[in-house]
N, C-alpha and C positions, 0 to 999 in steps of 0.2 A: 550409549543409547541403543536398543533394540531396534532393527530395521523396521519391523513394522510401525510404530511409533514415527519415525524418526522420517519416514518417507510422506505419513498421513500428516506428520504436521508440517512437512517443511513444503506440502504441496498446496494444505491450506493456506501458511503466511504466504506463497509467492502467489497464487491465485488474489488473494484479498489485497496483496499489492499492488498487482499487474491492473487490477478493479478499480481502486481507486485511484491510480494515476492515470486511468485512462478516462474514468470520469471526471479529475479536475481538470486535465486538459481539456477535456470537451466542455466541461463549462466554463474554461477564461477563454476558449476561442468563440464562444456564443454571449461571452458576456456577460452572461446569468452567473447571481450569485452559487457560490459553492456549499457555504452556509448561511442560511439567514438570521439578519439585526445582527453579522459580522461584517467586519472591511473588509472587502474584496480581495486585498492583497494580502492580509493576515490570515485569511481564513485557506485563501490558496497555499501560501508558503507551507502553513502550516500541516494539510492535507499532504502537501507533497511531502514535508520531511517524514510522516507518519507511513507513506507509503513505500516511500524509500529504506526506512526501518526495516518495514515489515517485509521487504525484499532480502534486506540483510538478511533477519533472521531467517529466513526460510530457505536461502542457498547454505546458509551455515548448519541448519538441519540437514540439509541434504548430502553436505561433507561428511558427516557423522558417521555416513553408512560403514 
């Protein structure tokens, strides 16, 4: 992978990670659902495995260099 590339994406996957796990956290410590007409606890887990992903991949881009 090309540095440029490889820097832009692995900054946007950890950015978009780093986003939504701090927003599902803020929303099960408030309560408030995560996603709505979901269960609370599936819509969380969920969010979180997705963000946890999206952390993977974007350190994994970042090893590329």
């Amino acid at each position: 992978m090309e540095n440029g590339p490889a820097i832009f994406a692995g900054m946007v996957f950890c950015l978009f990670g780093g986003g939504l796990s701090a927003w599902t956290a803020t929303s099960v410590r408030r309560r408030r659902p995560v996603a709505l007409g979901v269960n609370p606890a599936v819509s969380a887990a969920v969010a979180s495995l997705v963000s946890l992903a999206s952390l993977v991949v974007g350190v994994w881009c970042l090893t590329r260099l």
